[in-house]
C-alpha positions as CSV (number, residue, x, y, z in Angstrom):
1,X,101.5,-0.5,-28.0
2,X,98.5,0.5,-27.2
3,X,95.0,0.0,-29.3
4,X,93.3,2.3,-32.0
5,X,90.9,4.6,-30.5
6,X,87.3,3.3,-30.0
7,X,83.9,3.7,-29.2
8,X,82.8,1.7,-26.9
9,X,79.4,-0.2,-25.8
10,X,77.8,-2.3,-23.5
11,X,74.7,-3.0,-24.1
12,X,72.6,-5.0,-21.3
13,X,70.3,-7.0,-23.7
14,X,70.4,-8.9,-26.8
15,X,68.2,-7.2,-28.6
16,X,70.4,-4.0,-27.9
17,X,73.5,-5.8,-29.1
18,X,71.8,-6.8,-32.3
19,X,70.5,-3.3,-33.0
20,X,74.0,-1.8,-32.5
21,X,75.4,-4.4,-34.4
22,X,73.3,-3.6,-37.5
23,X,74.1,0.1,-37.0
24,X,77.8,0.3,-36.5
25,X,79.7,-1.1,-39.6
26,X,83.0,-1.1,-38.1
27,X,82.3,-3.1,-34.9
28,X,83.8,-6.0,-33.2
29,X,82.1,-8.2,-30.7
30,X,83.8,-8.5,-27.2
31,X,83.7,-11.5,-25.1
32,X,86.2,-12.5,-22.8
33,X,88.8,-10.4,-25.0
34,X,91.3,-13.3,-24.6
35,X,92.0,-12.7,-28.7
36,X,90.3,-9.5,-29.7
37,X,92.4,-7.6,-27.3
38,X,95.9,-8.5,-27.9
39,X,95.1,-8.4,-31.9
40,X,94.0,-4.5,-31.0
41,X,97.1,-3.9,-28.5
42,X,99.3,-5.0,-31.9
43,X,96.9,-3.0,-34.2
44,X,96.0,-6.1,-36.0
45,X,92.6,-5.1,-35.4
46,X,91.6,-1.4,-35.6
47,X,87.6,-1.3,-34.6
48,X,86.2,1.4,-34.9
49,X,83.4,0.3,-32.2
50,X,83.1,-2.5,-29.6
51,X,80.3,-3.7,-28.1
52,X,80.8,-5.0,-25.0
53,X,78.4,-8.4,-24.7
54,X,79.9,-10.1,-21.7
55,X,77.3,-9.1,-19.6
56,X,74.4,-10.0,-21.2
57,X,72.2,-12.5,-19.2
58,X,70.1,-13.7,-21.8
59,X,73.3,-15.2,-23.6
60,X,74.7,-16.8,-20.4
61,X,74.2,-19.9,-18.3
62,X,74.3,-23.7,-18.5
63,X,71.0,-25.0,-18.8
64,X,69.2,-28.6,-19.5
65,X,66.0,-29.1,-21.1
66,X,64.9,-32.0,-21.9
67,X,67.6,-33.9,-24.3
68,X,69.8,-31.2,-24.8
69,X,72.0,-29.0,-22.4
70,X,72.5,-25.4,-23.7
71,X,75.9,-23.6,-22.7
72,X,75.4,-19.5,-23.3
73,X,78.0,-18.2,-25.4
74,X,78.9,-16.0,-22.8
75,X,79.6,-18.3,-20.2
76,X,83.2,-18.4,-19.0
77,X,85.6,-21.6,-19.8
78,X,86.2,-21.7,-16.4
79,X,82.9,-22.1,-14.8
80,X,82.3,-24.9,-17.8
81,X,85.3,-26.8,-16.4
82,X,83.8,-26.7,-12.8
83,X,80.2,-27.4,-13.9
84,X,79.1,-30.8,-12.5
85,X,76.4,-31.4,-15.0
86,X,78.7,-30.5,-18.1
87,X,81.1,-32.9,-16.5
88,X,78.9,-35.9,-16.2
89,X,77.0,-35.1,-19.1
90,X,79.8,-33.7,-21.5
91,X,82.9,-35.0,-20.4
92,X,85.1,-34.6,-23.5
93,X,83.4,-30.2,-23.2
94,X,85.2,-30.4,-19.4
95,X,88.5,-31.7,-20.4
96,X,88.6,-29.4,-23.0
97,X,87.7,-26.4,-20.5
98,X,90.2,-27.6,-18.1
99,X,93.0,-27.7,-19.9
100,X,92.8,-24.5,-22.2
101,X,95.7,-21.8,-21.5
102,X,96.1,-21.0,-17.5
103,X,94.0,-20.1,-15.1
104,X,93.6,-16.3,-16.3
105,X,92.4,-17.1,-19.2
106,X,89.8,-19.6,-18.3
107,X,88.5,-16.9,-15.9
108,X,87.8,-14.6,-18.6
109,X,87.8,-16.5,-21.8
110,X,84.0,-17.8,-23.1
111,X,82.8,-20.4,-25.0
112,X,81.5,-18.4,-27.0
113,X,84.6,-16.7,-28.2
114,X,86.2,-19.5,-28.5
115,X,84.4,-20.5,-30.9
116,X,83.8,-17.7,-32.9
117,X,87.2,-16.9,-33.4
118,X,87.9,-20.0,-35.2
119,X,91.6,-19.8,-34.5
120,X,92.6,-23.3,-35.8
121,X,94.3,-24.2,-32.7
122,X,91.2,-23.6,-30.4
123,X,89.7,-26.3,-28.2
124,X,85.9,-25.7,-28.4
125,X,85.7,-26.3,-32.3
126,X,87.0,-29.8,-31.8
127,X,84.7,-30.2,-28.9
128,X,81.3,-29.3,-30.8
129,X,82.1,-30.9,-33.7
130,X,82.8,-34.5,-32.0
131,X,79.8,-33.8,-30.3
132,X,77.9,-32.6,-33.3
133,X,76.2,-29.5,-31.2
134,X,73.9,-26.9,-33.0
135,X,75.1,-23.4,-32.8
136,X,72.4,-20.7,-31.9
137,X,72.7,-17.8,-34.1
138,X,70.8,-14.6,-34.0
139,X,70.9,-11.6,-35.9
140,X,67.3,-8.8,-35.5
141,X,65.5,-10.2,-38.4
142,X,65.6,-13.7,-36.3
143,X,67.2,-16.7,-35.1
144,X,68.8,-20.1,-36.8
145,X,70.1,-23.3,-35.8
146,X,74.0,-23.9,-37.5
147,X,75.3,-27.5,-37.5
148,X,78.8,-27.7,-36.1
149,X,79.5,-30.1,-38.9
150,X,79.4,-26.9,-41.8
151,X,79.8,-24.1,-38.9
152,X,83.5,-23.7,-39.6
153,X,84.4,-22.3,-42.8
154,X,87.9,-21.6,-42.4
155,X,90.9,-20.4,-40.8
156,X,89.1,-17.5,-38.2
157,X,86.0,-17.7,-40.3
158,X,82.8,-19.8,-39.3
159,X,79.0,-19.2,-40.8
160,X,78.3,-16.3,-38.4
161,X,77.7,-13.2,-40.7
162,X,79.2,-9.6,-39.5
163,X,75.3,-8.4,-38.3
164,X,74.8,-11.7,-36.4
165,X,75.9,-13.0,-32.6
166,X,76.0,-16.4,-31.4
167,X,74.2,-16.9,-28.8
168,X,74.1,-20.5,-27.1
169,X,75.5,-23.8,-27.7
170,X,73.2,-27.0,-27.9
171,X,74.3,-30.0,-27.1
172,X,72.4,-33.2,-27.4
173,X,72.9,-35.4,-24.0
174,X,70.9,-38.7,-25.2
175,X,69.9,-41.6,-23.1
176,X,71.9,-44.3,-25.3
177,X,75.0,-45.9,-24.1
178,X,77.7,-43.3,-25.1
179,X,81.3,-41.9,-24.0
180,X,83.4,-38.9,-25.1
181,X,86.9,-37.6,-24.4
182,X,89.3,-35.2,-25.2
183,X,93.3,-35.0,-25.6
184,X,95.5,-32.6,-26.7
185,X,99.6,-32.5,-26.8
186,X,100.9,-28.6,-26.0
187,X,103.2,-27.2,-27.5
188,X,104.7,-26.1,-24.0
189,X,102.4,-25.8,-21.0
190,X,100.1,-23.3,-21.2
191,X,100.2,-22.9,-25.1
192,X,98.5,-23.4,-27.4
193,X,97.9,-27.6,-29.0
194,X,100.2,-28.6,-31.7
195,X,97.2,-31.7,-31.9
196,X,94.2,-32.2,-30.2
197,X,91.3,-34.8,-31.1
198,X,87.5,-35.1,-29.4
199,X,85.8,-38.5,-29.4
200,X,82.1,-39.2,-29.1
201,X,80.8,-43.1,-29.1
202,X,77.4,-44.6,-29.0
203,X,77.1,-48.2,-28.9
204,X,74.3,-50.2,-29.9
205,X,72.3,-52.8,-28.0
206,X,74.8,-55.9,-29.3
207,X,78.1,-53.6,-27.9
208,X,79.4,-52.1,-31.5
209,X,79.4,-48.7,-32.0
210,X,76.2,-47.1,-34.0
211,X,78.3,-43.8,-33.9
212,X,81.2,-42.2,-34.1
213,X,82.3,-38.8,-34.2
214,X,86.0,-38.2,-34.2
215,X,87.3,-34.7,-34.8
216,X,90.4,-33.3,-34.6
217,X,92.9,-29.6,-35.1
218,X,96.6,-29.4,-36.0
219,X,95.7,-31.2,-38.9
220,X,93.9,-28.4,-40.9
221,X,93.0,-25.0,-41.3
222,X,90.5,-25.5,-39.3
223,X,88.6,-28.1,-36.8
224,X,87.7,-30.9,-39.1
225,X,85.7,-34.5,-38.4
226,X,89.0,-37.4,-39.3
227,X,86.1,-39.5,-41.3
228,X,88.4,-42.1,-42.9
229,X,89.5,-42.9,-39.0
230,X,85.6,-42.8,-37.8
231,X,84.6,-45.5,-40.6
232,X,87.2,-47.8,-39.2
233,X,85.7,-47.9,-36.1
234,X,82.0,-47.9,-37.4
235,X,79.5,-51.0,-36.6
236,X,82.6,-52.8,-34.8
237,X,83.3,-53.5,-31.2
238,X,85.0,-51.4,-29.3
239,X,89.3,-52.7,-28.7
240,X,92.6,-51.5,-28.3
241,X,93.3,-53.4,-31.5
242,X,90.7,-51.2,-33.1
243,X,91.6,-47.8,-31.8
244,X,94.9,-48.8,-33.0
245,X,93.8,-49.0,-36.5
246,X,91.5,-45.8,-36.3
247,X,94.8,-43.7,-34.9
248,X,96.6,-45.1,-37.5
249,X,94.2,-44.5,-40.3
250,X,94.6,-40.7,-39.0
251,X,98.3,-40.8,-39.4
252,X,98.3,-42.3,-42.5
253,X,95.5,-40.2,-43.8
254,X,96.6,-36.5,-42.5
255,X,97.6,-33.9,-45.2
256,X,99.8,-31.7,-42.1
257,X,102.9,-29.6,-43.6
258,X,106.0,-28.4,-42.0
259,X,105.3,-25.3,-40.2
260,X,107.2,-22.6,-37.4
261,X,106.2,-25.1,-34.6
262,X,107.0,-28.2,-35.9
263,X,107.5,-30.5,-39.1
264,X,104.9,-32.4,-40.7
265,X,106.1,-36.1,-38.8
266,X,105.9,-34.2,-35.7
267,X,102.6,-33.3,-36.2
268,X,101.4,-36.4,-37.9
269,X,102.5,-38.3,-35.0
270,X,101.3,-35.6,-32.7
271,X,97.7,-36.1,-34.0
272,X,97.9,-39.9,-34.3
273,X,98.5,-40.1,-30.2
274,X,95.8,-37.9,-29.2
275,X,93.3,-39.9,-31.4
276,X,94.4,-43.0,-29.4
277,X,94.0,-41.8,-26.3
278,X,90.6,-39.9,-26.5
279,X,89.4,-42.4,-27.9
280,X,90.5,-45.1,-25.2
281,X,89.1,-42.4,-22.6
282,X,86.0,-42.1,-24.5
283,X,85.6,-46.0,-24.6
284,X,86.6,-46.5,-20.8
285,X,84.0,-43.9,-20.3
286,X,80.8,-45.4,-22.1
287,X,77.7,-46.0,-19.6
């Protein structure tokens, strides 16, 4: 099937995007077009405009100032996964690029949309929530700073209003002792995760962790933190012994129910394994 007709945009600035935006009612933002596209091809969605912000520079690049590295929400999931800053930096942000659907769709899929979509399945919710990143949002009567912890709202639905594009991603690369990881199981290769769980540690000068940020999908309606798992784990020293308990904690503690893909044990135990192994990643990992 093919989609609704459309008018079509592209503008070549921000500034132009927002002012369309604010003008067109019926419009959809298109990124990589990795979900917008095939919802249109199914006339799931009918825009009735879409502007085109793929190419807009100012909302594209990997850049590090000072503490924090900023991703533009334009910037392709591939070129994330092969980005040797992001990779020594934000290592749980690379596995999670590396191992989202096939090459294809890395290629044209951004962060950015990844995000915004909010599919509950996605990988870069987890990501930025385990690493509590701040989302850049702008809309023409300014510019705000959205905490990944109360960004997602829902299923498909985050804090980004209908006249307003996110622009980067900032993520805090501090100087203390710290490791992140990232595991999913597939449902088959290629798909997308039944579980998937992101880990960021801190440990304090006397080797027991100061923080931890454990978040997880396949559990939810949406990326959530697992904060019964991360305050088993808080102000101890890292072990296997102790992962153990914080993977079980999230087994024992997850509200999952049966679904197409698979039952509610599946899934429990699904999400329990991917807890224990990012998070013996994300330990093997601190420096």
């Amino acid at each position: 099937m093919l989609p609704k007709q459309f008018d079509y945009y592209a503008p070549k600035s921000l500034s132009e995007a927002l002012d369309l935006l604010s003008k067109k009612d019926d419009a959809k933002l298109l990124a990589g077009g990795q979900s917008l596209i095939p919802m249109m091809k199914l006339r799931l969605a009918t825009p009735g405009t879409i502007i085109d912000i793929s190419r807009i520079p100012d909302i594209r690049g990997i850049n590090r100032k000072g503490d924090s590295v900023y991703i533009g929400s334009m910037e392709r999931i591939s070129e994330i996964a092969s980005d040797k800053e992001v990779s020594l930096l934000l290592p749980a942000l690379c596995d999670a690029a590396s191992c989202i659907a096939d090459t294809q769709v890395r290629d044209m899929g951004t962060i950015g949309g990844n995000i915004a979509n909010a599919d509950p399945s996605n990988d870069m919710p987890v990501v930025v929530l385990a690493y509590g990143a701040k989302l850049n949002v702008f809309s023409k009567s300014g510019s705000r700073n959205e905490s990944s912890d109360s960004f997602f709202t829902g299923p498909y639905s985050t804090k980004v209003n209908s006249d307003e594009i996110l622009a980067s991603v900032e993520f805090n690369v501090k100087k203390a002792r710290h490791g992140s990881a990232y595991s999913r199981v597939d449902r088959q290769v290629g798909d997308y995760a039944l579980a998937a769980c992101a880990a960021y540690l801190e440990l304090d000068d006397n080797g027991r962790l100061s923080t931890v940020r454990i978040a997880a999908s396949g559990c939810s309606d949406r990326a959530i933190r697992l904060e019964e798992s991360e305050a088993v784990m808080l102000g101890k020293a890292p072990s296997k012994k102790l992962i153990k308990s914080a993977s079980e904690k999230a087994y024992s503690s997850s509200k999952v129910e049966d679904s197409y893909y698979a039952n509610a044990e599946t899934k429990r135990r699904a999400l329990s394994h991917v807890v224990e192994d990012a998070l013996l990643m994300a330990v093997k990992r601190i420096r």
